[in-house]
N, C-alpha and C positions, 0 to 999 in steps of 0.2 A: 420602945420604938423599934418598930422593924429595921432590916435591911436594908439601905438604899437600896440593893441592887435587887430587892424584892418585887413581885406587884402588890397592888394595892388591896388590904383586906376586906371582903364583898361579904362578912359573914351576917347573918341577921340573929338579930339579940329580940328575945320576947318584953312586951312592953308592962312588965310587971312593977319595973320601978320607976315608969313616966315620972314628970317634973310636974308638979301643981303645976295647970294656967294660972300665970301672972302676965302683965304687962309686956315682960322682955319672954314670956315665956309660952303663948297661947299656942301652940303647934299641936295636932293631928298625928297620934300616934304611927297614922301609918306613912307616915313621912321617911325620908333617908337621911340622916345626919351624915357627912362627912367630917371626921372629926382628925384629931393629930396631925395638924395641916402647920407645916414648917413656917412659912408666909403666904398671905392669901392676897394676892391681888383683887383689891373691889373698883377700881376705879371713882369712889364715891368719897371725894376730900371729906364729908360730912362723919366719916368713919376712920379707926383706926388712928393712924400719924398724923393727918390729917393733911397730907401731900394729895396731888392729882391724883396719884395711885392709891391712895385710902389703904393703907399695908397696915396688916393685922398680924403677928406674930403668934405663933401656938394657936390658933384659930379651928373653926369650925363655921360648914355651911349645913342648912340645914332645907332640905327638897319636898315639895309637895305637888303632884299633876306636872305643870311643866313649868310650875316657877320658884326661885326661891325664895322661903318665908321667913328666912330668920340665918341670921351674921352676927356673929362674934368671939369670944374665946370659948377655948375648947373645954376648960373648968365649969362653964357657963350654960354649954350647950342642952337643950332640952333633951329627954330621951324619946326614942320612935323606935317603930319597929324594925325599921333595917338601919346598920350601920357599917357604915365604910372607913377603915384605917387606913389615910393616906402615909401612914410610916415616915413621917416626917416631913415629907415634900412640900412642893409647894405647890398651891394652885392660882390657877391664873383665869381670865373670862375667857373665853374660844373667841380664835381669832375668827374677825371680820376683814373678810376678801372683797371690797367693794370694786374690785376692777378686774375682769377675766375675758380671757375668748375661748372659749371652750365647746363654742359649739362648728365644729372642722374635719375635715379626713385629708389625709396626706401627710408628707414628711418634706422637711427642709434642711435634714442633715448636710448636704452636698453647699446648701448657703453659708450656713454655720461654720463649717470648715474652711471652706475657700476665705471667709472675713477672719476667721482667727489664725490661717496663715498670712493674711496679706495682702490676699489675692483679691481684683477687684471681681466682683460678680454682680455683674448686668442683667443677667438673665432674673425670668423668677419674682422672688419677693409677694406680696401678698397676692398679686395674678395666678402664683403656680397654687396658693391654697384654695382659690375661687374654684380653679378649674375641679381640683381634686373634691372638693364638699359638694357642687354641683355635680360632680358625675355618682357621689354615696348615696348609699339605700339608707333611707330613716334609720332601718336597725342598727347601721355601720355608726351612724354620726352617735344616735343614744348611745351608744354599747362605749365610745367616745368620749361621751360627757360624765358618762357614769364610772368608767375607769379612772379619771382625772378627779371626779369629787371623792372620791374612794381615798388616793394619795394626798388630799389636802383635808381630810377627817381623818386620818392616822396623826396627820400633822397637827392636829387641833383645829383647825379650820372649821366652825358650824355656820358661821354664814356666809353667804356669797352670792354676789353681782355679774352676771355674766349676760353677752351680745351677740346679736346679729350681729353681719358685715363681712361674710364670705361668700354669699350667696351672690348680692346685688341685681337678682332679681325677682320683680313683687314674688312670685311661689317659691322661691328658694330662701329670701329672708321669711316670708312666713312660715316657713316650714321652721326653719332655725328657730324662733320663736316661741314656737308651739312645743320642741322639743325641751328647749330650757327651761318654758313654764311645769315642765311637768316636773322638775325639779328645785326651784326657787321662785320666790315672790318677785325675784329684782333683776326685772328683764328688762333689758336694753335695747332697745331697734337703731343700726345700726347701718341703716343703709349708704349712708352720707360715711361710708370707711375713706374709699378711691370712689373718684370715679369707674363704672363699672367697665371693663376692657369693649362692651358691646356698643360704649357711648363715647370713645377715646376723641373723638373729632368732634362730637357734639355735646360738650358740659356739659351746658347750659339745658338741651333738653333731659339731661339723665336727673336735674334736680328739680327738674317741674317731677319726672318721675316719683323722685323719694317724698315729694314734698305733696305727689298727689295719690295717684293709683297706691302705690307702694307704702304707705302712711295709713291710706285707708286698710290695705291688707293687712297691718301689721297692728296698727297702735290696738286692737282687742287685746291681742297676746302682750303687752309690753306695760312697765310704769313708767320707763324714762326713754326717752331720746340723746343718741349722740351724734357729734359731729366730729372728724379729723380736721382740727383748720389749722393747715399747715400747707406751706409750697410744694407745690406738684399733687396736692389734696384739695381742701377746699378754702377759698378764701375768704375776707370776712365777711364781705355781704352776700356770699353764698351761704356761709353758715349760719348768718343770722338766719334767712327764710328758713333754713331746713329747723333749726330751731323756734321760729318762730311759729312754723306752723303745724310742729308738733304741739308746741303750749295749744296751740288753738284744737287740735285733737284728744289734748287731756293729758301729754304727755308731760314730764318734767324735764328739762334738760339737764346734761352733762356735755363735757367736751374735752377732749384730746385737745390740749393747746402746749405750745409753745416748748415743742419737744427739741425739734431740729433747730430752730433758728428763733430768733425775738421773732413777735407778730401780733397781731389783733385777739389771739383766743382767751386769752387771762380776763383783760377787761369786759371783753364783751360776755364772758361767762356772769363775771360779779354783774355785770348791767342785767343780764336776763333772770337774776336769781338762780344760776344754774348752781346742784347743790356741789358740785366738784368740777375743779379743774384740773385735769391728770397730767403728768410728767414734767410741767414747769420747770424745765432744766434753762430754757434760758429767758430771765425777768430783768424786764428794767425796775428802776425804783417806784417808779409808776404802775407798774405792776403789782409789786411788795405792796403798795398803797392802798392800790384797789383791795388787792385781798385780805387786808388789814380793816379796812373800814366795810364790806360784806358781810357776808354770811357763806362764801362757796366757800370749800372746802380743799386744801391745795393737796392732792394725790400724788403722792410721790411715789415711783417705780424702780428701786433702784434693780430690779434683775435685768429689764432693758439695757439700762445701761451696762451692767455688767455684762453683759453677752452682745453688746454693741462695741465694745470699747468706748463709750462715749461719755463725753462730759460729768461728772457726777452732778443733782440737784443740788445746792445748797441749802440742804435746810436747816440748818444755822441762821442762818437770816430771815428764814420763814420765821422759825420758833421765835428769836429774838424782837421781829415786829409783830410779836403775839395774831399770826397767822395760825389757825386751827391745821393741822398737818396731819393727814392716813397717810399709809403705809398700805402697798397691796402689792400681790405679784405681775398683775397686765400678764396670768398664762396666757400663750400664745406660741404657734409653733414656727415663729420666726425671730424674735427679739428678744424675746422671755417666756422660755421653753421650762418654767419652773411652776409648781404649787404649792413651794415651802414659803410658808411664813416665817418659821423660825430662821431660813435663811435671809430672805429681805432684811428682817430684823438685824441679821449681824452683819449686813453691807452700810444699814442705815448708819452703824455705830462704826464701823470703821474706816468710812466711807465716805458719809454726808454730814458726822460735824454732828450726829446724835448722841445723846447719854442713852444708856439703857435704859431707864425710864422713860424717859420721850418715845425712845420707839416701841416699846410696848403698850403704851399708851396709845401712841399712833395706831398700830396695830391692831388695835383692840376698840376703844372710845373714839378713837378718828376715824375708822372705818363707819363706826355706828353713825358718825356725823355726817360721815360723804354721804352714807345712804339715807339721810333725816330719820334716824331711830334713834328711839329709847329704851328699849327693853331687849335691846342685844350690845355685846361691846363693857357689859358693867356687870359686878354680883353685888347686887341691894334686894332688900324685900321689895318684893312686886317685878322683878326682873326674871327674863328669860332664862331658866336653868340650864347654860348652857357653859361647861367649864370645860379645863383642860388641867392632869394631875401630871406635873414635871417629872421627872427622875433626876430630883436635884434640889437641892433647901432653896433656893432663891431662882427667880425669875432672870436675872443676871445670867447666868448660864447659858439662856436663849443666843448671847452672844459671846461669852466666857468659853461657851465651848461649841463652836460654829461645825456643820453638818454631823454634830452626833445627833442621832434621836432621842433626843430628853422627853417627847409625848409620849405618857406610861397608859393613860387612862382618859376617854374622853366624855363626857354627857353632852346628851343635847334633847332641847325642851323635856328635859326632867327623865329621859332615859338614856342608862349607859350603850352608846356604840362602838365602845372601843376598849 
């Protein structure tokens, strides 16, 4: 066994003593085994412990194109042509980021400051990012997106969701759109953030806007639709149309609910089959209810909170009413100015009433669920090869040992990026 404090060995071994094709054994020489793998998180109870997390001990993954074809122990594992000595660590799936704002220019240091001294600040807020992304040159905002998914692939991070909603208008959310597509499948139209500061006296007409000219410029570029339904945002029968008449443009919904205050967005998410309802920091029983007998997905955020000072989620009570619960950071450069997953993870566990498991699981399988996936968020045959090799025997660490960077090594769709 290597060095913990080593990297992971990339050497490649000639396939002269391949393993007969058997059953548990039919793999393609030119495959990558990953082998001397301390714990291997699969998320796949069908394996392993046979826990949520499907934990294999001494284990081996084994890679072909961009999926993997074969999980189990490392005694077991087939031989191929290239192999990689994780030196004992552990692997885990690549986190899933199902909630981001990443497509922005500007800073909001001067916010951040004044609320963690005290101080009230009036000014600002998601206005002063509008103004700053509308006045950026396409290359500023890319060159933006692409520095932010840079820091959340170091972190293990391989999939991710990100939105409009700084723009708030039709060519400025379209633009945003078009920019994220070039980068992710799970794009968000986002018009329905604020009302836009151009329509501050007339709501009412800024949501015939998102809900018409603006919906039609966007939803080419986009899979989902969201809404903020929140006070001094949008309320709930505004947010039903702006979601309603995305579903009718082919979008799927999501929603921002029930961050600030109780209100209408939980329910009306589980009513519209929206697949996630994000930040759920404050639920009545009725709420718990609703998303207990659904299908959304409750998103919990806790770096908002943390750089709000605000309320933690309880999801304690989510888990315990067997409520499906992600985990995601809300980047964003006013409330959750963060891309670490590994950090969310150890706010979830110190914070919100999670076990280490729940929130890697979160993290990983609940992400896959916010975004309706199956073949990211889990390592099984037939799954997206998309992992993350710890600097650490156990996934526990994630939260055991809070801002070190334990991501040593990352793949994604069956090649190493990191």
């Amino acid at each position: 066994m290597n060095s913990m404090n080593s990297g992971p060995d990339t050497t490649n071994n000639p396939p002269a003593t391949a393993a007969p094709a058997t059953a548990n054994n039919a793999v393609a020489a030119t495959a990558t085994v990953i082998t001397n793998i301390a714990s291997l998180v699969t998320n796949d109870p069908s394996l392993g412990d046979g826990s949520p997390l499907g934990l294999i001990q001494d284990a081996a993954v084994v890679i072909a194109g961009d999926r993997v074809v074969w999980i189990g122990e490392s005694s077991k594992a087939p031989a191929t042509d290239n192999r990689v000595d994780a030196g004992g660590r552990a692997v885990i799936p690549g986190f899933v980021d199902s909630h981001s704002h990443l497509v922005f220019a500007g800073d909001r240091t001067a916010e951040f400051n004044a609320r963690m001294s005290g101080q009230a600040y009036a000014a600002g807020g998601i206005r002063t990012t509008v103004a700053a992304t509308r006045a950026a040159t396409d290359e500023a905002l890319e060159a933006n997106v692409t520095r932010y998914l840079r820091e959340a692939l170091l972190q293990g991070t391989t999939t991710f969701e990100t939105k409009s909603g700084y723009g708030l208008t039709v060519e400025d959310e379209a633009r945003a759109l078009r920019i994220a597509a070039r980068h992710t499948d799970e794009v968000t139209y986002l018009g329905a953030h604020i009302v836009s500061p151009d329509f501050a006296d007339d709501p009412a007409s800024y949501v015939s806007l998102v809900t018409g000219e603006m919906l039609d410029a966007c939803a080419p570029h986009a899979r989902w639709i969201d809404v903020f339904c929140e006070k001094g945002a949008f309320d709930g029968d505004q947010a039903r149309a702006i979601l309603t008449a995305g579903k009718a443009a082919g979008l799927h919904p999501r929603v921002h609910a029930n961050q600030l205050s109780y209100g209408p967005g939980v329910q009306l998410a589980v009513e519209l089959d929206a697949a996630s309802a994000d930040h759920c920091t404050h639920l009545t029983q009725a709420d718990v209810d609703a998303l207990a007998s659904g299908d959304t997905v409750a998103t919990l955020l806790p770096g908002a909170e943390f750089s709000t000072r605000a309320e933690w989620p309880d999801a304690r009570r989510l888990i315990d009413a067997d409520v499906t619960v992600a985990l995601s950071t809300d980047c964003n450069p006013g409330s959750s100015f963060t891309s670490s997953m590994p950090f969310c993870i150890a706010l979830a566990v110190r914070d919100m009433g999670m076990t280490p498991n729940e929130a890697l699981w979160s993290a990983t399988a609940g992400g896959a669920a916010a975004l309706r996936r199956t073949d990211v968020g889990r390592l099984a045959p037939g799954a997206r090869a998309d992992l993350a090799i710890l600097d650490a025997p156990s996934h526990v660490h994630l939260a055991y040992r809070p801002g070190v960077p334990l991501v040593s090594a990352v793949w994604r769709r069956g090649e190493q990026v990191v």
